[in-house]
C-alpha distance (Angstrom), angle and dihedral (degrees) to the residues before:
residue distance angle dihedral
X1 . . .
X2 3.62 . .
X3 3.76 144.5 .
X4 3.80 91.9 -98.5
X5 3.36 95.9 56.3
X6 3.93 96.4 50.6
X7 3.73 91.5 51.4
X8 3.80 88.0 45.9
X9 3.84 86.1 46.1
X10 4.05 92.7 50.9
X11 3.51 94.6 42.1
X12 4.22 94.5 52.6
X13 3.96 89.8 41.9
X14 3.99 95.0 57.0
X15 3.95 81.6 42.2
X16 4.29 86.2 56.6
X17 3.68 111.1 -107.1
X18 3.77 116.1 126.4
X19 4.12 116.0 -143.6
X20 4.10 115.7 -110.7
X21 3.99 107.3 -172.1
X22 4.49 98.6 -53.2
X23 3.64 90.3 -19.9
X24 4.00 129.8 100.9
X25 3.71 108.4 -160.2
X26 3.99 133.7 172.5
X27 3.87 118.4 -173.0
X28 3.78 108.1 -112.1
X29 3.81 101.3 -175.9
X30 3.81 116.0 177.1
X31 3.81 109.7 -100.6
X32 3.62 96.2 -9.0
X33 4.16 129.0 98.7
X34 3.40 93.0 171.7
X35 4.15 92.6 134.1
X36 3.67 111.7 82.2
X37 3.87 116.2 -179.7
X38 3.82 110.5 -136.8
X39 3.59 132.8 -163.4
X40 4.32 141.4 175.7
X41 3.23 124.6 -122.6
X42 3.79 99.7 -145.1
X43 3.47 89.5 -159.1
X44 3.66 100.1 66.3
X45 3.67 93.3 29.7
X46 3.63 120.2 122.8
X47 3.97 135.3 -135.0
X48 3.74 91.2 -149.0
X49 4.05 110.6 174.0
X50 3.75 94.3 -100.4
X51 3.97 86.3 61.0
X52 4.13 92.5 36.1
X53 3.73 82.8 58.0
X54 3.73 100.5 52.0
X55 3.69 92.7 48.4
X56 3.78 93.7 48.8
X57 3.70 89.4 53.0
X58 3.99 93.6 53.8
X59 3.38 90.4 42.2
X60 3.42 99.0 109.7
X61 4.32 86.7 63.1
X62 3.36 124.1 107.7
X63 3.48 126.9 -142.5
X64 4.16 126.6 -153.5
X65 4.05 116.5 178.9
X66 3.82 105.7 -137.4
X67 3.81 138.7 -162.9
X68 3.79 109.4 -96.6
X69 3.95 90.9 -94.6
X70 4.16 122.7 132.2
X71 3.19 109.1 -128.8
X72 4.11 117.7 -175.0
X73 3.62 90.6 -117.0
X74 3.95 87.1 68.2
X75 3.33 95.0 42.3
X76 3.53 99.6 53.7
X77 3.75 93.2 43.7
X78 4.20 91.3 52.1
X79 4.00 81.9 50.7
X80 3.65 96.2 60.9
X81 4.37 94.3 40.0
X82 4.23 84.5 48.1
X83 4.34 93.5 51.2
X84 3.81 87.1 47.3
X85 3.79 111.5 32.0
X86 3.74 98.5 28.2
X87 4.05 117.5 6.9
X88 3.92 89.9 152.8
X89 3.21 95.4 55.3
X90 3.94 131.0 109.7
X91 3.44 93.4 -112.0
X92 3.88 101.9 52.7
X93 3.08 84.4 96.3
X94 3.80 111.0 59.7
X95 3.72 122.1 126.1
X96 3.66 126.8 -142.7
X97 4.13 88.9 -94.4
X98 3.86 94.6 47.4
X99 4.43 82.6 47.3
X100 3.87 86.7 48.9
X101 4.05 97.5 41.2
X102 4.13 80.9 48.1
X103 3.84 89.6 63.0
X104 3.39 108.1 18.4
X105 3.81 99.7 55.4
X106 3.86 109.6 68.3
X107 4.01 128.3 113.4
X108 3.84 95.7 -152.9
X109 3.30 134.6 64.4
X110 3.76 116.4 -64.3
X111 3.94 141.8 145.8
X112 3.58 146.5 179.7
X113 4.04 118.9 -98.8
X114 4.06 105.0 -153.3
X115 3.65 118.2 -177.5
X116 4.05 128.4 -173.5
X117 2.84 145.8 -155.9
X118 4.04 108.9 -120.9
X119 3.70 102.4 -165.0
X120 3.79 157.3 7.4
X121 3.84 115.3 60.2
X122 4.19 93.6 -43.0
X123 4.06 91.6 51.0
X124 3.64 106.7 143.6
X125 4.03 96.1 22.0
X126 3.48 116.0 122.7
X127 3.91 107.4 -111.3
X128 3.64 104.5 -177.4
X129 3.81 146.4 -16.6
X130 3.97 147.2 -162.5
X131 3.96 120.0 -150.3
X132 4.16 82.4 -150.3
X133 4.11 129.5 -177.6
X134 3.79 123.8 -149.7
X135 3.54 118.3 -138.3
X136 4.08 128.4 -178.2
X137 3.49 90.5 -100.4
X138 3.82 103.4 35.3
X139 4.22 157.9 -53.5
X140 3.87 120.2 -31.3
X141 3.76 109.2 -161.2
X142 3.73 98.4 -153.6
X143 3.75 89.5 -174.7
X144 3.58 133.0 -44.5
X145 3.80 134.3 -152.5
X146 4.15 131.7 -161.6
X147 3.79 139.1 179.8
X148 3.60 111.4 -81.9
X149 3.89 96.0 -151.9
X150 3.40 94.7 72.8
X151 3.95 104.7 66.7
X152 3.65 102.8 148.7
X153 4.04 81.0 63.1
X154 3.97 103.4 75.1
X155 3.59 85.5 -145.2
X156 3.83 93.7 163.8
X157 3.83 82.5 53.5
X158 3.72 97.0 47.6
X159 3.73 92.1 49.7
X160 4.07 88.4 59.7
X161 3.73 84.9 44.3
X162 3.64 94.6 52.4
X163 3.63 87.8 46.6
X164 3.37 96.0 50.3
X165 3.73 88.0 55.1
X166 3.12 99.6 52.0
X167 3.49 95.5 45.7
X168 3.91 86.4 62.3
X169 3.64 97.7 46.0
X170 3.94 86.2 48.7
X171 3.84 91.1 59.4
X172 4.03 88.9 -110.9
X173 4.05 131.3 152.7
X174 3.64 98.9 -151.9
X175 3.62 146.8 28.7
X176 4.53 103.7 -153.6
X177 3.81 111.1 -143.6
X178 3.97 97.6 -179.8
X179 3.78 120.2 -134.4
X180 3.84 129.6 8.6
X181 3.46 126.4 -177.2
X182 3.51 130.6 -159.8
X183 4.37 110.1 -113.4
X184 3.61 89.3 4.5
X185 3.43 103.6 139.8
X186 3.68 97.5 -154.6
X187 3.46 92.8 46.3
X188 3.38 95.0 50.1
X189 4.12 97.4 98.8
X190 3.56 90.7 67.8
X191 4.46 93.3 69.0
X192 4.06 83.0 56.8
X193 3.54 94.0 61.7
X194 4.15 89.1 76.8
X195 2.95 135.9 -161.7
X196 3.96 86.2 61.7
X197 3.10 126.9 159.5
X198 4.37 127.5 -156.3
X199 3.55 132.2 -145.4
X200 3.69 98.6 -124.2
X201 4.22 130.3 155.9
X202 4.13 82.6 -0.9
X203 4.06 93.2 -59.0
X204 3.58 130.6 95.8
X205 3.47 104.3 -123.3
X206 4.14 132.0 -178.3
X207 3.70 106.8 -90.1
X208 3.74 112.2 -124.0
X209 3.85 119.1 -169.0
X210 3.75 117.5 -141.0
X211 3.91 109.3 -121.9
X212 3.68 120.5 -153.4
């Protein structure tokens, strides 16, 4: 890790390539531009009551920031959100060393975001996490990961909340949220988080959805 690679690392992100392990990529698929990176402003960004709500119900998580180490906890936790959110996936497969090489092998500044619950019958049990990168100007969620048995939660939601916040109370412009694409289902989330603004024509611009 080393001051030349975070620069480096700041300077690709705001450019649109996402960090795997040591590697920077950005897809680049012939005639296709379908992968847009996205990012929040936490400035602009609004509490609106939908998002007051969600936070208010997680409220009794709590977070710990952790060294970039796997721990089997994780692991098993990102098992069980993969088989039910996304068993098709390329990374349904992972083992526990692929999971480790994931967030062990970085050279820029990165940690683990591990939130609990604190009571009722799951108290102590990890309910979510974020493998998350700082940059000068903000959070990277590399990829995060929750409990799927708690639906009525929002916990992917929350996570981007909590990330917003601490963006803000860390003095940060923008939270990252990797890829969007347009009518991906799946990806969908990310265009509620407005104000949000897309790397498009080499600018971030404001996104503006088309209404019918």
């Amino acid at each position: 890790m080393g001051q030349e690679a975070s620069e480096l690392h700041d300077i690709l992100t705001n450019s649109g390539f996402r960090r795997s392990q040591g590697i920077a990529y950005r897809p680049s698929c012939e005639g296709c531009g379908a992968c847009i990176s996205a990012r929040v402003p936490v400035g602009a960004f609004s509490f609106s009551r939908r998002w007051r709500k969600i936070v208010a119900r997680n409220a009794d998580l709590t977070r710990a920031l952790r060294p970039p180490e796997a721990t089997r906890e994780q692991f098993h936790l990102l098992r069980h959100y993969l088989t039910s959110r996304h068993a098709e996936g390329g990374m349904a497969e992972m083992s526990f060393s692929d999971y480790a090489a994931m967030v062990e092998e970085s050279a820029v500044h990165t940690h683990i975001v591990e939130y609990r619950y604190s009571s009722g019958p799951m108290r102590g049990a990890l309910a979510g996490a974020a493998l998350t990168d700082a940059l000068g100007d903000g959070l990277s969620l590399v990829y995060s990961f929750f409990d799927p048995g708690a639906p009525k939660r929002s916990l992917g939601n929350s996570i981007i909340l909590d990330h917003i916040q601490q963006a803000r109370a860390a003095g940060f412009a923008y939270v990252y949220l990797g890829y969007w694409i347009a009518g991906s289902e799946k990806m969908a989330y990310k265009a509620e988080f407005h104000p949000l603004e897309l790397l498009m024509g080499g600018a971030w611009r404001p996104y503006a959805p088309v209404e019918f």
